[in-house]
C-alpha positions as CSV (number, residue, x, y, z in Angstrom):
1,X,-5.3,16.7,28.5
2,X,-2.7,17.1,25.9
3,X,-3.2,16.1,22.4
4,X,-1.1,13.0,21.7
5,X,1.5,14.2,19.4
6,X,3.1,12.0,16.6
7,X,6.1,11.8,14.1
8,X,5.7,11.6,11.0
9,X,9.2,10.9,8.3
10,X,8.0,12.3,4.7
11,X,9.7,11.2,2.2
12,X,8.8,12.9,-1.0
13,X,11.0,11.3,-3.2
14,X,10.2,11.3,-7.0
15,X,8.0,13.0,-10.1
16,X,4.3,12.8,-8.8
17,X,5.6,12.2,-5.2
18,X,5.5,15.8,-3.9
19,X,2.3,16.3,-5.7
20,X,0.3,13.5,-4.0
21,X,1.9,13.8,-0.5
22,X,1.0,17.5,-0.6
23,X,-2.8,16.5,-1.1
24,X,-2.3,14.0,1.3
25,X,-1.0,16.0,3.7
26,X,-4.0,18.8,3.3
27,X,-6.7,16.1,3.7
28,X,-4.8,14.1,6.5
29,X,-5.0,17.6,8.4
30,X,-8.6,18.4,7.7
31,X,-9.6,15.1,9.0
32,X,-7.2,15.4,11.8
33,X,-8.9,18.9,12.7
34,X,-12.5,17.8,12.6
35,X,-11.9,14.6,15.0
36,X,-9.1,16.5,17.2
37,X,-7.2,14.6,20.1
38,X,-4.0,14.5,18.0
39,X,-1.1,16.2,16.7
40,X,0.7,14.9,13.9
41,X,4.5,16.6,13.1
42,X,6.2,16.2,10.0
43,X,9.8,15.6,9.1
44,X,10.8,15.9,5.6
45,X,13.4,13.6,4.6
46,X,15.1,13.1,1.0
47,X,15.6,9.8,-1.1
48,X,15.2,8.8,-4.6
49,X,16.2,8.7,-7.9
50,X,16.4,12.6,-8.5
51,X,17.9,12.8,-4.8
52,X,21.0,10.0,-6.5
53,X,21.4,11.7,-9.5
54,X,22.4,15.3,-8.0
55,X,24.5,13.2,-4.7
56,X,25.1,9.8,-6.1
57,X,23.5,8.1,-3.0
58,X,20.0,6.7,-3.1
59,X,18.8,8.4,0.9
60,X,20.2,11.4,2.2
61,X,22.7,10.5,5.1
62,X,20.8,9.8,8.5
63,X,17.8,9.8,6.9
64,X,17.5,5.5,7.5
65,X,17.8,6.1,11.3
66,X,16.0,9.2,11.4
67,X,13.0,7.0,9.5
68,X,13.2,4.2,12.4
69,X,12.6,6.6,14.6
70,X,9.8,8.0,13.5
71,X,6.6,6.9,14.5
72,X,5.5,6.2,10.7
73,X,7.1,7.3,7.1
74,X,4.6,8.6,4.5
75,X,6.3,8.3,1.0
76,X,5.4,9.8,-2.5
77,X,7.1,7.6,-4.9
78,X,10.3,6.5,-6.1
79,X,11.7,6.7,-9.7
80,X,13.1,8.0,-12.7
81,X,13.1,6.2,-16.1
82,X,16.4,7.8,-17.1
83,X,18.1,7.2,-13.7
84,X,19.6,3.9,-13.2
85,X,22.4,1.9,-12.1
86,X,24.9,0.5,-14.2
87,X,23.3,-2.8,-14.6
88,X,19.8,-1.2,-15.6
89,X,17.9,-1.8,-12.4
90,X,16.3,1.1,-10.3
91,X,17.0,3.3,-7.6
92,X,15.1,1.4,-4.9
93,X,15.9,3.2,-1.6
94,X,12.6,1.9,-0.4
95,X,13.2,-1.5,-0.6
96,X,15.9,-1.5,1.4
97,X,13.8,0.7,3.9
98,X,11.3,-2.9,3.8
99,X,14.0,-5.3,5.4
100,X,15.9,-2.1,7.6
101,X,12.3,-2.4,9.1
102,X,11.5,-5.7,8.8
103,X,7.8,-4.4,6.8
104,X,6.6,-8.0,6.1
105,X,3.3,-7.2,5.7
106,X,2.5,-5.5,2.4
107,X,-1.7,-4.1,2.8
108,X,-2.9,-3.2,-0.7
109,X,-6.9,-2.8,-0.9
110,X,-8.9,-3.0,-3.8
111,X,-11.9,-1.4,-4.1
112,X,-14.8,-0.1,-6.1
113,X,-16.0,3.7,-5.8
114,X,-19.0,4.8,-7.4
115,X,-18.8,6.5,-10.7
116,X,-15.8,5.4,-11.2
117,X,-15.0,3.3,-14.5
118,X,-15.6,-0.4,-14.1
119,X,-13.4,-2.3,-16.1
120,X,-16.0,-5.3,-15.6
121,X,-18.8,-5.3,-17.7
122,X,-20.9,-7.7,-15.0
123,X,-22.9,-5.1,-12.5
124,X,-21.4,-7.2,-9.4
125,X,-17.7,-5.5,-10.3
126,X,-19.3,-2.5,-8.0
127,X,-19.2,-4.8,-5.0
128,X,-15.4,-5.5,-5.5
129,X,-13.6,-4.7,-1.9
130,X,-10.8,-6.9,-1.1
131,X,-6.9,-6.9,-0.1
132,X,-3.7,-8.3,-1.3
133,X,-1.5,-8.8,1.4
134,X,1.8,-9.1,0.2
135,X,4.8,-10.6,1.8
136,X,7.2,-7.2,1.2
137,X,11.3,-8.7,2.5
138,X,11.3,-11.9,1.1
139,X,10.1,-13.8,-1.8
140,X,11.8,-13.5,-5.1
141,X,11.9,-9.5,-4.0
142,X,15.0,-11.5,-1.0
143,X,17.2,-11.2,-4.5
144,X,16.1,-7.8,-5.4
145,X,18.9,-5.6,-6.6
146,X,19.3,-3.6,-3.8
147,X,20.1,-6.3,-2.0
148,X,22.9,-7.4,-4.0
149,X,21.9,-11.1,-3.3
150,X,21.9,-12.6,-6.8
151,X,24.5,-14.6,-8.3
152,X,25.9,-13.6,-11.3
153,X,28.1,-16.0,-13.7
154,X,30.0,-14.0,-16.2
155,X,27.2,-13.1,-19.0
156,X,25.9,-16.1,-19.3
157,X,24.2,-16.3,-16.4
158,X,22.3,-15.0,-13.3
159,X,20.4,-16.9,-10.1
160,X,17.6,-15.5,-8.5
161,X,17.3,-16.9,-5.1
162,X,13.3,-17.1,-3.4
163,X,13.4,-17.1,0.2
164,X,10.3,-18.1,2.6
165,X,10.8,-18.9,6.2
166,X,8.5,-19.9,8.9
167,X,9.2,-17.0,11.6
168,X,8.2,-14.2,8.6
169,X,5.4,-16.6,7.0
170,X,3.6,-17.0,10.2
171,X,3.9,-13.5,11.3
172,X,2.4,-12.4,7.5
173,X,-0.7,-15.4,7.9
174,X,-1.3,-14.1,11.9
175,X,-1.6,-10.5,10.0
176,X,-4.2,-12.0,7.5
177,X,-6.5,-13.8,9.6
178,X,-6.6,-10.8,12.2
179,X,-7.2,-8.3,9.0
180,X,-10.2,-10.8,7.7
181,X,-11.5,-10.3,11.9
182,X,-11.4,-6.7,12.1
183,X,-13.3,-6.5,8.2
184,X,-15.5,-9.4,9.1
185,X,-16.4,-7.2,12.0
186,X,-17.1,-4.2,9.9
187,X,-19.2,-6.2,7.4
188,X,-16.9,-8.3,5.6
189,X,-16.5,-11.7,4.5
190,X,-14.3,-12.7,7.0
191,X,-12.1,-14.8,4.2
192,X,-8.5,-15.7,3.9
193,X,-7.2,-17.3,0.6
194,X,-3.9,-18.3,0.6
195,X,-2.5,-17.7,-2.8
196,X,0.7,-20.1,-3.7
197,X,2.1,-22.2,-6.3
198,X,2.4,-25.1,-4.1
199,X,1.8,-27.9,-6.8
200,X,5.3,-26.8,-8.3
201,X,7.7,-25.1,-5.4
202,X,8.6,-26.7,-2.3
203,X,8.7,-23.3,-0.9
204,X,5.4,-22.6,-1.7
205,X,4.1,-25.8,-0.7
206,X,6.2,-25.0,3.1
207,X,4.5,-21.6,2.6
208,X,0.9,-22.9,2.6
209,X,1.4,-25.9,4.9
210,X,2.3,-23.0,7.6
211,X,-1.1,-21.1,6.4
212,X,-2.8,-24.5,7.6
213,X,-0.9,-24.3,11.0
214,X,-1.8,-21.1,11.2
215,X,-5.8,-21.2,10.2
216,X,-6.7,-23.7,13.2
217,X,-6.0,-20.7,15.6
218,X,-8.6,-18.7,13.8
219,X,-11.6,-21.2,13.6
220,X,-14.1,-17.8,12.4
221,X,-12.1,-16.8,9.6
222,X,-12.6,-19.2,6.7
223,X,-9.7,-20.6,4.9
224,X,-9.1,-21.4,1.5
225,X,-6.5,-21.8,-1.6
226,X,-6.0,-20.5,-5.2
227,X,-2.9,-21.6,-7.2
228,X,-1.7,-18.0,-8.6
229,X,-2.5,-18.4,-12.2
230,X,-5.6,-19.5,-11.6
231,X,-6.0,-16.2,-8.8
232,X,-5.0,-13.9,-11.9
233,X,-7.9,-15.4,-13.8
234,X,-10.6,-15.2,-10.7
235,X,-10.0,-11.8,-10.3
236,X,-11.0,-11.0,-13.8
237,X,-14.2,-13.6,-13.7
238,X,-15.0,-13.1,-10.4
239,X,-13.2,-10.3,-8.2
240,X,-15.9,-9.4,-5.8
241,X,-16.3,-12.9,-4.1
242,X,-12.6,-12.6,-2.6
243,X,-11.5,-10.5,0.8
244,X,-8.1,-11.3,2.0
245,X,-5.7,-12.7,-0.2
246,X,-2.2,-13.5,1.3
247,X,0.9,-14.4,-1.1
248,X,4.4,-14.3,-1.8
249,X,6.0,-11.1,-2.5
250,X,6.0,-11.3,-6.1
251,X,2.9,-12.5,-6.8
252,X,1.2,-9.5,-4.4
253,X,3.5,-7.4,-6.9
254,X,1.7,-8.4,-9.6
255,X,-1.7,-9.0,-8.5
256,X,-2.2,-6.2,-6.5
257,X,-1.4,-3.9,-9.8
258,X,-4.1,-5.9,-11.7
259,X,-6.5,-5.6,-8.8
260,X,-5.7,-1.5,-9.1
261,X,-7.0,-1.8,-12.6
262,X,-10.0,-3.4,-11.9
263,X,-11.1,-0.2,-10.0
264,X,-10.0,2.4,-12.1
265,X,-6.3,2.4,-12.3
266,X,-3.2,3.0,-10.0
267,X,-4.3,6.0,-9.2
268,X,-6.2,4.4,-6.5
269,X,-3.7,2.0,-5.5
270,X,-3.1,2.5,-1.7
271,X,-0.3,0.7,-0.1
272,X,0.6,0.0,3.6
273,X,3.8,-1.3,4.7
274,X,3.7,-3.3,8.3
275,X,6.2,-4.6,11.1
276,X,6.0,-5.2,14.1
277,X,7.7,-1.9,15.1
278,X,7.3,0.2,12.2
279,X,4.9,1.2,9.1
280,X,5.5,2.5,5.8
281,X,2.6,4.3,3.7
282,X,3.0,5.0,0.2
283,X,0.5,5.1,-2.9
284,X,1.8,1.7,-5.0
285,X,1.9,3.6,-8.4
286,X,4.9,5.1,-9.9
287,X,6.4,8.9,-10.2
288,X,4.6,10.0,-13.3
289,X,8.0,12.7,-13.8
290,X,5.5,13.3,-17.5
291,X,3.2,15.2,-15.2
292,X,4.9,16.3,-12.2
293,X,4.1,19.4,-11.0
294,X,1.4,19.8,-14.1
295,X,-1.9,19.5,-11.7
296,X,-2.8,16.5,-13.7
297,X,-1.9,13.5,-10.9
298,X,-4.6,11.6,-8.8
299,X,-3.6,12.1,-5.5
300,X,-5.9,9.6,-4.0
301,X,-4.2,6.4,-3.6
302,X,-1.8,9.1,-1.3
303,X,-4.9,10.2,0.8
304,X,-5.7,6.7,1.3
305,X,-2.3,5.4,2.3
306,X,-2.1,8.6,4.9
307,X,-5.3,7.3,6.0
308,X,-4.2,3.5,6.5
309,X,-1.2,5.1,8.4
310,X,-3.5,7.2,10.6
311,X,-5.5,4.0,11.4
312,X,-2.6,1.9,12.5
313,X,-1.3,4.7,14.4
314,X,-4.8,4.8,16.2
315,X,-4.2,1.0,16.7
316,X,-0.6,1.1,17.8
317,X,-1.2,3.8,20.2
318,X,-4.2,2.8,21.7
319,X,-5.6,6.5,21.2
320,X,-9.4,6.6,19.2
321,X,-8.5,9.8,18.1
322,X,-6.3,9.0,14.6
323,X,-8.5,5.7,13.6
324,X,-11.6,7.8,13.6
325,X,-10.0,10.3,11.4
326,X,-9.0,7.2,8.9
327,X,-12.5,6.4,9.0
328,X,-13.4,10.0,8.8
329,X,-11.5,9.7,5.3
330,X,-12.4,6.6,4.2
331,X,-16.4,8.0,4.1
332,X,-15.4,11.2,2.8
333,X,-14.0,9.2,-0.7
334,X,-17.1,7.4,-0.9
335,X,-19.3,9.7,0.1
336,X,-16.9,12.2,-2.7
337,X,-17.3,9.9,-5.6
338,X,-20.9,8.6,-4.8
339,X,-22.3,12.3,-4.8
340,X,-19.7,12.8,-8.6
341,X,-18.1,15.5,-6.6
342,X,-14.7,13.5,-6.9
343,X,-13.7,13.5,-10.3
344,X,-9.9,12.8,-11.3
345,X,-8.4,13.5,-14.4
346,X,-6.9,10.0,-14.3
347,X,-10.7,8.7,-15.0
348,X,-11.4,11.2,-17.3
349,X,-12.5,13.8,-15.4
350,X,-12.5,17.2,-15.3
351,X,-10.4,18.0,-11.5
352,X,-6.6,18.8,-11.2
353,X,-4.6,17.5,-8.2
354,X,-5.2,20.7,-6.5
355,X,-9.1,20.8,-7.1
356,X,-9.7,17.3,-5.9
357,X,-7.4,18.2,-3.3
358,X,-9.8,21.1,-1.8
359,X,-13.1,19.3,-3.1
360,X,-12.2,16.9,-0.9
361,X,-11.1,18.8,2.1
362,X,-14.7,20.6,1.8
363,X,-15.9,16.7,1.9
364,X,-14.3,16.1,5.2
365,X,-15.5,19.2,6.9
366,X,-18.8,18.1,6.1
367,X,-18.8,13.9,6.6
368,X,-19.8,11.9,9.7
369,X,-17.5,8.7,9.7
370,X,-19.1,6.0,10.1
């Protein structure tokens, strides 16, 4: 039988970008050579700020359609500090990718590797392992810039508008309570906390009355609530009690950045972007253009968004073959930083993008997932 062949959109856009998705890349096809049963074909499209600056457009023409009909987009990063519109905000072609494709459901883990720093000086900060799963196409993010949604008086004044409606809401609390299942299932907690500000905003109290709705169909998975403020604070007391936290778009900006540095930094910051049709995979940390093409990036949060993609391509299809290499990568990082053969520069160590590249391609040669 043939191996199942599938499409893969790269977008490299930005500083670091290149860098990571070319370590990405390398360990995506080591893994993918060990389990076999697959075949994954790349097609490299451009966006970004530098892509802007030389064209004046923010995506290469086609490159949106193209995208949709791939079977997933793997993206570097987008940005330039001295690239910007007129009115100061960023060239964001990804965003508008988010609503072209309807990606409501923002996956960011969180978690702790061995012998890497611990910003938490209480021993239980090893055990942290949990998800922000943020709303990504509405939210406050409805009036981002791209969008060209806000209302703007003169100079005096600008409105912001905050959107939340019940057919993306109970699509993004479905996608929580089934994510808590398939951890819980794996060894998890099996925990949902629906993170709002419900005692202020109306939309946020309609956000978590639809959580409720949506619970009583999943009577396994416990339910529970933390106002957001008092979320930013628990994850600094008590991070590793916490498995899937669902919120506005916003606030899973925010908190999912602070959850990167309480395992090391953004270096580890993985990022899946989920519709029902499509996914996005991206590393949530910026371009870096300071050390582009120096050696000197992590490219890990990359390999760990190529191996989120690879899993929901395993689940999508229905084919084994691509999950078991996402698992395949998964224990080659922990079994990489358990055995200090992982050691990024980012954390004070002493391997180049390339080296930790190859160190852990040897690492995946040599794994049995789990």
């Amino acid at each position: 039988m043939a191996d199942r062949k599938f499409h893969i959109a790269v977008i490299r856009g930005d500083g670091i970008g290149g860098d990571v998705i070319d370590a990405a890349i390398a360990v995506v096809e080591a893994a993918r050579r060990r389990i076999g049963g697959f075949t994954l074909e790349y097609e490299e499209l451009h966006a970004g700020a530098g892509y802007f600056r030389e064209t004046g457009q923010d995506i290469a023409p086609g490159a949106e359609v193209a995208a949709g009909a791939a079977d997933a987009i793997l993206l570097g990063a987008i940005g330039l500090p001295g690239v910007r519109h007129p009115d100061g905000t960023e060239i964001s072609p990804h965003l508008r990718l988010r609503e072209r494709f309807q990606l409501y459901a923002g996956v960011r883990p969180v978690k702790a590797y061995p012998n890497t720093p611990q910003r938490l000086a209480d021993p239980r900060a090893a055990e942290i392992d949990f998800v922000v799963l943020r709303e990504s196409t509405e939210g406050l993010f409805y009036s981002a810039a791209v969008h060209d949604r806000s209302e703007v008086i003169g100079d005096t004044e600008v409105r912001e508008t905050l959107r939340i409606t019940r057919a993306t809401t109970e699509k993004l609390h479905d996608f929580a309570f089934r994510l808590a299942g398939k951890r819980k299932a794996r060894g998890g907690k099996g925990r949902v906390t629906c993170v709002d500000k419900a005692n202020v905003f109306r939309s946020m109290a309609f956000f978590r009355k639809i959580f409720d709705e949506r619970a009583a169909a999943f009577p396994d998975i416990e339910a529970s609530y933390n106002y957001v403020d008092a979320q930013a604070l628990d994850l600094i007391r008590k991070p590793w009690e916490f498995d899937v936290l669902v919120m506005e778009n916003m606030f899973g900006d925010i908190l999912s950045d602070l959850g990167g540095g309480l395992v090391g930094g953004m270096g580890m910051a993985a990022c899946a972007e989920i519709g029902d049709e499509h996914g996005l995979f991206q590393s949530a940390h910026g371009s870096a253009p300071d050390i582009a093409g120096r050696d000197m990036a992590n490219p890990l949060a990359a390999v760990l968004s190529a191996g989120l993609m690879l899993d929901w391509l395993g689940e999508r299809s229905g084919q084994a073959a691509p999950a078991e290499a996402a698992r395949l990568i998964d224990a080659a990082v922990e079994a990489g930083f358990a055995a200090n053969r992982l050691r990024p520069m980012e954390f004070g160590g002493d391997q180049g993008t390339r080296a930790l590249t190859a160190e852990l391609v040897e690492i995946v040669r040599a794994t049995v997932a789990v």
